[in-house]
C-alpha positions as CSV (number, residue, x, y, z in Angstrom):
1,X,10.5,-5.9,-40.8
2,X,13.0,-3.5,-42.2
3,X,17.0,-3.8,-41.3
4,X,16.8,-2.2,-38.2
5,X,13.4,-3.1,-36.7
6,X,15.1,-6.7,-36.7
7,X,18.1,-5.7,-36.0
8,X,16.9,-4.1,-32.5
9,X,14.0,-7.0,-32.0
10,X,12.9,-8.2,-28.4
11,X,10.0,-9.7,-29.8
12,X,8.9,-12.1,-27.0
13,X,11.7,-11.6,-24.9
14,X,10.8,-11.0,-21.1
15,X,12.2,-7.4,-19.6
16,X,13.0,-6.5,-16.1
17,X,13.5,-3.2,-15.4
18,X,14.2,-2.3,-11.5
19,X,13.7,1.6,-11.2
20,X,11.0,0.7,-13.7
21,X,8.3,3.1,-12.9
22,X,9.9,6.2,-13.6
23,X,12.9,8.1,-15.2
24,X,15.2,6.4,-17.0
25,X,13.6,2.8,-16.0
26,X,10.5,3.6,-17.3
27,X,11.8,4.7,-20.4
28,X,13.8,1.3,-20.8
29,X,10.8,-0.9,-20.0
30,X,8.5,1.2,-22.4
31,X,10.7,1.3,-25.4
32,X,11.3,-2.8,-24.4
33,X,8.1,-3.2,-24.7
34,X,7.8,-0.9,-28.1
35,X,10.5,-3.6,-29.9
36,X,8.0,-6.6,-28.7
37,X,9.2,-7.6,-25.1
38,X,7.0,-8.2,-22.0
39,X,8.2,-6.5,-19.5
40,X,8.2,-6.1,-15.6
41,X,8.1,-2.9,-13.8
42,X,9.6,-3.2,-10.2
43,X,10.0,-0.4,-7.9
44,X,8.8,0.5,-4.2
45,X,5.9,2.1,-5.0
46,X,3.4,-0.1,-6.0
47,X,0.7,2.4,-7.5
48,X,3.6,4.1,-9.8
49,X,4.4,0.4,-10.8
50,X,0.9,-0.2,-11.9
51,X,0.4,2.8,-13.7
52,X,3.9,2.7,-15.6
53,X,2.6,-1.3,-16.2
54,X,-0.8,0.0,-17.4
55,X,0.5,2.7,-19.6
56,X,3.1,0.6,-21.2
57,X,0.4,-2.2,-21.9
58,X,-1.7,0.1,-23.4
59,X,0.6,1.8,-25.4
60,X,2.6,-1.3,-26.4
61,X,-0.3,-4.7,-26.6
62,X,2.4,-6.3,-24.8
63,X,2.0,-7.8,-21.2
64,X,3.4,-5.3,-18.4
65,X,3.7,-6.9,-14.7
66,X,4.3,-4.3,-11.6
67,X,5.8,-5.8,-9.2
68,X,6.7,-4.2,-5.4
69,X,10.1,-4.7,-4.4
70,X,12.8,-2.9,-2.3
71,X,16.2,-3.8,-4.0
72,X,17.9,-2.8,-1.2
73,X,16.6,-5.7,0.6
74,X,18.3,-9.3,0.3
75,X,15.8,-11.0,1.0
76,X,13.0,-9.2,-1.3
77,X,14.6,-10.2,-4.1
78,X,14.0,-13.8,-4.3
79,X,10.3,-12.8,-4.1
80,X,10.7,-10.8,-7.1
81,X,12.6,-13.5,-9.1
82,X,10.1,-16.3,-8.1
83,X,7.1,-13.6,-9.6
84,X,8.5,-13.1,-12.4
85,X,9.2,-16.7,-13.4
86,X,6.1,-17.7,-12.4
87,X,4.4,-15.2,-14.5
88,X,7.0,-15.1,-17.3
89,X,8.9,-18.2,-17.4
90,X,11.8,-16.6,-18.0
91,X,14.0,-13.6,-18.3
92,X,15.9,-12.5,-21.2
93,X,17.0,-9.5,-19.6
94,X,17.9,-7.6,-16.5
95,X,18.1,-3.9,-16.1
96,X,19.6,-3.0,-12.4
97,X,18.5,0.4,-12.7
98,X,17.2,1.3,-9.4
99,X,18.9,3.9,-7.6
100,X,19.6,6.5,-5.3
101,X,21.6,9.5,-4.1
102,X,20.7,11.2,-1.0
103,X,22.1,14.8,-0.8
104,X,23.5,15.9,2.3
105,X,25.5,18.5,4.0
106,X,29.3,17.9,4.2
107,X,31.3,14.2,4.2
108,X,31.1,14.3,7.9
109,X,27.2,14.6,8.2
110,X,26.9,11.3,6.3
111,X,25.6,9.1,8.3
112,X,26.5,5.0,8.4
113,X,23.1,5.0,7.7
114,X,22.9,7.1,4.8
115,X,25.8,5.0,3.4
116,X,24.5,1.7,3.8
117,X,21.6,3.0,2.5
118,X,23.0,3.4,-0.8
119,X,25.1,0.9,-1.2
120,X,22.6,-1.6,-0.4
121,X,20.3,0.0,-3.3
122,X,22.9,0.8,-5.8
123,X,25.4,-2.6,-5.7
124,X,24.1,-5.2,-2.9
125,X,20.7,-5.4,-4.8
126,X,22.4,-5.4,-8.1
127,X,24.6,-8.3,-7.0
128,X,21.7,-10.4,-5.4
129,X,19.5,-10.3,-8.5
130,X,22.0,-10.6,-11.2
131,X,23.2,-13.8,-9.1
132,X,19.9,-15.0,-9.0
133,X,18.8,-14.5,-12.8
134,X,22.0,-15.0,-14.0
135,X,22.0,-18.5,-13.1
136,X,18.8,-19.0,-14.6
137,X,19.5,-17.0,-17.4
138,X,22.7,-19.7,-17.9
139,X,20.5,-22.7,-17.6
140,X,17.8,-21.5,-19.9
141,X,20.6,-20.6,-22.7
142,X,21.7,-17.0,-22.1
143,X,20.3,-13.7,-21.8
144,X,21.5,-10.0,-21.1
145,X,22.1,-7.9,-17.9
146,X,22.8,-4.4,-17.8
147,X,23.7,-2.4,-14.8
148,X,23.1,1.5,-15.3
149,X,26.0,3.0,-13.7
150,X,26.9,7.0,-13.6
151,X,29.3,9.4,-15.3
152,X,30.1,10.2,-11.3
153,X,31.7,6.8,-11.3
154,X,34.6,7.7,-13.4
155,X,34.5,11.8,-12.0
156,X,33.3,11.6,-8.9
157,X,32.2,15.4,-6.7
158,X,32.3,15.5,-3.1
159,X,28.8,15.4,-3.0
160,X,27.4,12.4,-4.5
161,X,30.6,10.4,-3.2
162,X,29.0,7.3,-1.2
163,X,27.0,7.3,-4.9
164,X,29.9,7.2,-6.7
165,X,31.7,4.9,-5.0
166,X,28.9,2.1,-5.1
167,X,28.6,3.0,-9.0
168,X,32.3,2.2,-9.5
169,X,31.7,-1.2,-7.9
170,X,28.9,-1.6,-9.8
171,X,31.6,-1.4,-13.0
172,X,33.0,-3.4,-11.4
173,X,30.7,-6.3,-10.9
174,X,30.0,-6.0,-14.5
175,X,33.0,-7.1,-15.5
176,X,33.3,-9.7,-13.0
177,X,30.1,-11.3,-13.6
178,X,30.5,-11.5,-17.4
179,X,33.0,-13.8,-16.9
180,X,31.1,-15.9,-14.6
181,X,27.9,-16.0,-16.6
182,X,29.6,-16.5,-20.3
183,X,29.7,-17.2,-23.1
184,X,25.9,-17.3,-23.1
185,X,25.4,-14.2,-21.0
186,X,26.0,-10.8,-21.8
187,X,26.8,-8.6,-19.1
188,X,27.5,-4.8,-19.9
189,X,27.4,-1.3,-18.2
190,X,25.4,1.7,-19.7
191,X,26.9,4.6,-17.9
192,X,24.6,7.6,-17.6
193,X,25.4,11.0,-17.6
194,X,23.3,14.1,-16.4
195,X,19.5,13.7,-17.2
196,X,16.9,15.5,-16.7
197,X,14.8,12.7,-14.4
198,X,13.0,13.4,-11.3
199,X,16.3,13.7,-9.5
200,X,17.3,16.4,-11.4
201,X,15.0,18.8,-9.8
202,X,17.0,19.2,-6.5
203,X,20.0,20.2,-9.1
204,X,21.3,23.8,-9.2
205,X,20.7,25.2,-12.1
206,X,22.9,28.2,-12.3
207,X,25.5,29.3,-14.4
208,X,26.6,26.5,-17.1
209,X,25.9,23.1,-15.1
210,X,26.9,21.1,-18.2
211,X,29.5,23.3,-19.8
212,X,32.0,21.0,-19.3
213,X,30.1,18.5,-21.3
214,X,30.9,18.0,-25.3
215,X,27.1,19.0,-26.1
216,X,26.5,21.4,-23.1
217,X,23.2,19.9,-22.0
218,X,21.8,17.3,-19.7
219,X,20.0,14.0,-21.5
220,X,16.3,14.2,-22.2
221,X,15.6,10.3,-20.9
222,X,14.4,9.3,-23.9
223,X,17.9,9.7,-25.4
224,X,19.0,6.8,-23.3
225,X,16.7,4.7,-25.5
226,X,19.1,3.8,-28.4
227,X,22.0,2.8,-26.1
228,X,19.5,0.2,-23.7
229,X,18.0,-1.1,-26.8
230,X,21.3,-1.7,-28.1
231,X,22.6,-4.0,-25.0
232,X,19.4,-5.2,-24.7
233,X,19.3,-7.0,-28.2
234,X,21.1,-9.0,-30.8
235,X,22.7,-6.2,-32.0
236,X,25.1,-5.9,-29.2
237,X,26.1,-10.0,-29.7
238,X,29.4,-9.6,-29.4
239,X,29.5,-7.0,-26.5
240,X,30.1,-7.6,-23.3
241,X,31.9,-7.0,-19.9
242,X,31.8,-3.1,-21.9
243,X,31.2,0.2,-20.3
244,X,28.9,2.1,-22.8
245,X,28.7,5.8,-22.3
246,X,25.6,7.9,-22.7
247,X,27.1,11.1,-20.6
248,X,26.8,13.9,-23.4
249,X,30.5,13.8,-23.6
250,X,31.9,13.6,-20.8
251,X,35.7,15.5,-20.5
């Protein structure tokens, strides 16, 4: 191995990536799975699952295992846990990047279900399943989690504001459960900016969307590679409880 292949190693470490089958999740689990980690693919679509799993097998030699799982839902996620340390044994790390937000109208067209909507997906499920494998992750000797928050956190538009708001707590909790789960756990936030996922199709694209950022472009999401890698390995050791930004310079 040169300096920086085992700097960045996950060789046999076990990866779960909610959000995993697509976007920025799939990215994450893939490039896991590139430095030597299994990994585990878990979204609500089970046939994107398995072919993300598939791919990333085939691409990789390392084991991928789908897995169906709404993380909105409490009591889905104990399912999920118990699969994957049945299959596994473990998990060295937890990626909470599943996520959503709904456009709508005006503040007053939100809906209560709308809301609860997203804040079930973006900081209930979050919470559940970094309770649940961070105890584990304590009893087998540590481990990471890394909660991919958003730029809108910290500047948040009228517009995505039930999404920010549930993104903020989701700083939050990081903070919060890093001191709960260490010294042995690491527990950071990677704070996206503007990428050009999936989601970004519904953006409009007129004018200068990203002028105001310091490279005046959205993220291709393989660019959010170096940053997961780095919270996901040793070479983030002594980093935790941190908000790392990958927002293209955000103002």
């Amino acid at each position: 191995m040169g300096y920086a292949d085992e700097l960045f190693d996950l060789t046999d470490k076990v990866v779960l990536v909610t959000g995993g089958s697509r976007g920025l999740g799939r990215e994450m689990a893939m490039a896991a799975a590139r430095c030597g980690a299994d990994v585990i693919v878990a979204s609500r679509n089970m046939e994107s699952c398995v072919l993300a799993a598939e791919e990333i097998a085939a691409a990789t030699g390392r084991r991928a295992f789908a897995y169906q799982v709404h993380v909105g839902r409490w009591d889905e996620l104990d399912g999920l846990v118990d699969a994957a340390y049945d299959r596994f044994g473990k998990v060295d790390v937890l990626v909470n990047n599943a996520g959503m937000s709904p456009l709508y109208e005006s503040l007053g067209s939100v809906t209560e279900k709308l809301f609860d909507a997203v804040f079930n997906l973006n900081l209930k499920g979050p919470f559940r399943l970094s309770a649940l494998i961070g105890e584990r992750m304590v009893a087998d000797g540590g481990g990471s989690i890394i909660n991919v928050s958003s730029s809108g956190s910290l500047r948040p538009d009228q517009y995505m504001l039930p999404y920010a708001a549930a993104k903020a707590g989701l700083n939050t909790l990081t903070e919060g459960l890093a001191k709960a789960y260490g010294p042995s756990v690491r527990v950071n936030t990677l704070m996206a900016g503007p990428f050009l996922t999936d989601v970004s199709k519904a953006w409009d694209m007129s004018g200068e969307p990203f002028g105001h950022l310091a490279l005046q472009r959205a993220g291709d999401p393989a660019e959010i590679v170096g940053a997961a890698l780095f919270l996901m390995s040793d070479a983030s050791s002594f980093t935790t409880a941190s908000i790392l930004r990958a927002d293209g310079g955000l103002p």
